[in-house]
C-alpha positions as CSV (number, residue, x, y, z in Angstrom):
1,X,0.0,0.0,0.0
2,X,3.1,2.1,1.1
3,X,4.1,1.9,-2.7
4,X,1.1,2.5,-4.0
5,X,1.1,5.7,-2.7
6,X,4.6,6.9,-3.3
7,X,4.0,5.7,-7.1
8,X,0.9,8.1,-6.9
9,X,2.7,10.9,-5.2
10,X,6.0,10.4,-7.4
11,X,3.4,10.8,-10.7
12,X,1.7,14.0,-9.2
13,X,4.6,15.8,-8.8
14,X,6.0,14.3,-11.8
15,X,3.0,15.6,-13.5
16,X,2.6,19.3,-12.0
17,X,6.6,19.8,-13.1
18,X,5.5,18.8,-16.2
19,X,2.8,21.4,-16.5
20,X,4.9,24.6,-15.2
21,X,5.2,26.5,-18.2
22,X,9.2,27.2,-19.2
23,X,10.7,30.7,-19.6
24,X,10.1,32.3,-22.8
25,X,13.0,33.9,-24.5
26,X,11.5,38.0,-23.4
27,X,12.0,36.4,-20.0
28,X,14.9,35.2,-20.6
29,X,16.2,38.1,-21.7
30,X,14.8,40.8,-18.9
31,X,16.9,37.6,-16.7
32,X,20.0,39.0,-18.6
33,X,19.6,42.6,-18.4
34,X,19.1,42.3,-14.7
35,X,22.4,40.8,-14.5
36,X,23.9,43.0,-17.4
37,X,22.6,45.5,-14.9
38,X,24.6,44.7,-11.6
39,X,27.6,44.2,-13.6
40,X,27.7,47.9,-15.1
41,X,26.5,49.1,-11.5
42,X,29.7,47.0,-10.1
43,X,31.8,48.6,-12.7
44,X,30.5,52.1,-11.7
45,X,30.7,51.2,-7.7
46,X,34.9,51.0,-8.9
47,X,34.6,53.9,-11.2
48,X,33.8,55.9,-7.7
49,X,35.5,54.2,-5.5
50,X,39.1,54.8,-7.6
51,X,38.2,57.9,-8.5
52,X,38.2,59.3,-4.8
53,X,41.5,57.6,-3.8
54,X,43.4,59.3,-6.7
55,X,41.6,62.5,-5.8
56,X,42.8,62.3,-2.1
57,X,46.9,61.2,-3.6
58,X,46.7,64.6,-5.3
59,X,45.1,66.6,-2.3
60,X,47.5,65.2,-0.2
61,X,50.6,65.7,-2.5
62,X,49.2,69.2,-3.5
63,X,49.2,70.2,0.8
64,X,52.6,68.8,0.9
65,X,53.7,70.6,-1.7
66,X,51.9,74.4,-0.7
67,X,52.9,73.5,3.4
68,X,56.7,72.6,2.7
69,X,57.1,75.0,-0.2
70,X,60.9,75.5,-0.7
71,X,61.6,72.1,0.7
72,X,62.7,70.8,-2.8
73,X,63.0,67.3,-2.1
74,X,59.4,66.8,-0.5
75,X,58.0,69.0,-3.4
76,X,59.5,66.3,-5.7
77,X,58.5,63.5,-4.2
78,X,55.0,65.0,-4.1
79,X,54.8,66.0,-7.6
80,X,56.4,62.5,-8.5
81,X,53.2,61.1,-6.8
82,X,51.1,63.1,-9.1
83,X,52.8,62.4,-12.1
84,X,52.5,59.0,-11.6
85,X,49.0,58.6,-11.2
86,X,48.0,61.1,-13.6
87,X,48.2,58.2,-16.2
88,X,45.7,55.8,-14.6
89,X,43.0,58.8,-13.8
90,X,42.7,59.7,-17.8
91,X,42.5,55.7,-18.8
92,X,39.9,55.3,-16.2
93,X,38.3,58.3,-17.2
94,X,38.1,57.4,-21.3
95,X,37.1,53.8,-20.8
96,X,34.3,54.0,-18.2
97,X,32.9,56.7,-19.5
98,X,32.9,54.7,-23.0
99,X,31.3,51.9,-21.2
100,X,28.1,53.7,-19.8
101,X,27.9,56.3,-22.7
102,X,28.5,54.5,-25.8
103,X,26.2,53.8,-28.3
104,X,26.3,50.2,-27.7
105,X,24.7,50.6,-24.6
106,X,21.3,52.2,-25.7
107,X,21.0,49.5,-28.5
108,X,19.0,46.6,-28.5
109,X,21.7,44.0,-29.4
110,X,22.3,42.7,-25.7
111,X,25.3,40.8,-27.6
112,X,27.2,43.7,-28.9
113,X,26.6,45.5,-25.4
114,X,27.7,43.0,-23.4
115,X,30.7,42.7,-25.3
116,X,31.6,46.1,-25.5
117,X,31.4,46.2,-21.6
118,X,33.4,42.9,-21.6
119,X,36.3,44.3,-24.0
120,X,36.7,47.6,-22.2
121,X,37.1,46.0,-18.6
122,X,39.2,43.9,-20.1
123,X,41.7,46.5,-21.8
124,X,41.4,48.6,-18.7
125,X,42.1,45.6,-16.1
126,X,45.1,45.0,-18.9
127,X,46.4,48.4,-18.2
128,X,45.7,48.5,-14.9
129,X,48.0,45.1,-13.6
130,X,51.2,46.8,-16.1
131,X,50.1,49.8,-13.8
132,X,50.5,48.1,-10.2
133,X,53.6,46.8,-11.2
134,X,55.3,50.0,-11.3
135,X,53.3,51.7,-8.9
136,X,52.9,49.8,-6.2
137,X,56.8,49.9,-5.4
138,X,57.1,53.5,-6.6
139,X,54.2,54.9,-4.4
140,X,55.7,52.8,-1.1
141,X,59.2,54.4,-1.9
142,X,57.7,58.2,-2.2
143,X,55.4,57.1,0.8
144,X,58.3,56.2,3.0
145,X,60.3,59.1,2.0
146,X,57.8,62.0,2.5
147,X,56.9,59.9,6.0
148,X,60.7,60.2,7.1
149,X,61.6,63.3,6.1
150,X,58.3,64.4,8.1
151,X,57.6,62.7,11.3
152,X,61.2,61.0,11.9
153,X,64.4,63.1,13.4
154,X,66.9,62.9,10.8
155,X,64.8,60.9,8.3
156,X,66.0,57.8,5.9
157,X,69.7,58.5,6.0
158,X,69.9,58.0,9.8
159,X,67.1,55.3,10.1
160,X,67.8,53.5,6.6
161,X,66.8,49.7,7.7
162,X,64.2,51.0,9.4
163,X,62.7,53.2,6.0
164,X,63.3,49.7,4.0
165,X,61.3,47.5,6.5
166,X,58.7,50.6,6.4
167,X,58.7,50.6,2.7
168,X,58.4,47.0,1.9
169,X,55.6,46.6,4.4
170,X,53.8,49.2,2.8
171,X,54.4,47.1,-0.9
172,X,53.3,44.0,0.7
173,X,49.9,45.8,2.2
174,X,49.6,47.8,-1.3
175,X,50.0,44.3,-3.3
176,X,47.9,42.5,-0.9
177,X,45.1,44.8,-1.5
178,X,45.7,45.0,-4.9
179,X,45.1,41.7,-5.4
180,X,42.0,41.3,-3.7
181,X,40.7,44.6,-6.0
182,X,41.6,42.9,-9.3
183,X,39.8,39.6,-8.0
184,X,37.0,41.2,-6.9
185,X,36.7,44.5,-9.5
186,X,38.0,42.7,-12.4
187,X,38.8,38.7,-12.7
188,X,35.2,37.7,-11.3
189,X,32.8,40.5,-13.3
190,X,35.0,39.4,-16.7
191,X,33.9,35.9,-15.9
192,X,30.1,36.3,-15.3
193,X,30.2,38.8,-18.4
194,X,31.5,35.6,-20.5
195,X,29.1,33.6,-19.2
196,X,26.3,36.5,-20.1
197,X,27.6,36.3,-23.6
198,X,27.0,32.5,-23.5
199,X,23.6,32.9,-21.9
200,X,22.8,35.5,-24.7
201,X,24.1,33.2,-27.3
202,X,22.0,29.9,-26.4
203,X,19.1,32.0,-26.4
204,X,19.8,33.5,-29.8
């Protein structure tokens, strides 16, 4: 009797499965610009986010620079800092503001969206690891410099093991950090974009 009435309850449910009706592809789709949709409000949560912390590295240099004016050593180191990050603010600048204000984006073509978004992430994460690999150790150095010369009685020359400790804990933090930026800013959104673009393409 027991199996009699697991073979009945097996073909109900069976049978109301059965009857669900499946997504069409207009639901389908909305699915995929709902997730096209967090990945472009992702990428604009970075856009912000970087956009500040270069804006404080040239407010800070720029106050070192006006309060220690005629110190010619902590002016160059400042202005070094700016130099140097001047690059990454007008790449950032040109290929996020491509990805939410291209044409691409107001199309139809989910494809052709989704790949643009995918290919300028991708150039800018390309750009962006060259980048670390020469800031990272340049920005610790200029760091520990301006620190030294500041805040500690005769400054590298007299505490030299003690700026190099300093400075390569600061690398390790920066790289650390760095690291966990790309993986979460960059190596993860590129993979669910590719995985958009094969959603999108089974559905074509």
């Amino acid at each position: 009797m027991e199996t009699l009435d697991e073979a009945k309850n097996l073909w109900q449910n069976t049978n109301q499965q059965t009857n669900q009706p499946l997504l069409n592809k207009v639901e389908v789709e909305n699915i995929i610009k709902l997730r096209i949709k967090k990945e472009k409000k992702n990428a604009a949560e970075y856009f912000w986010l970087s956009f500040a912390y270069q804006i404080m590295i040239y407010a800070f240099a720029c106050h070192l620079i006006i309060k220690y004016w005629g110190d010619n050593l902590v002016m160059l180191l400042s202005a070094a800092g700016i130099v140097l990050y001047i690059p990454l603010t007008v790449i950032l600048m040109r290929k996020f503001k491509a990805m939410f204000n291209s044409p691409a984006q107001r199309a139809v073509n989910l494809q052709t969206d989704v790949k643009n978004q995918f290919a300028l992430l991708s150039q800018f994460f390309s750009f962006k690891k060259r980048f670390d690999l020469l800031s990272l150790p340049l920005t610790s150095v200029i760091l520990t410099g301006v620190l030294f010369m500041l805040y500690v009685p005769g400054g590298v020359e007299t505490h030299l093991v003690g700026a190099v400790i300093a400075c390569l804990g600061m690398l390790l933090v920066y790289g650390v950090a760095a690291w966990f930026e790309n993986k979460k800013h960059f190596v993860h959104p590129l993979n669910r974009l590719r995985f958009i673009l094969e959603d999108i393409g089974q559905v074509n």
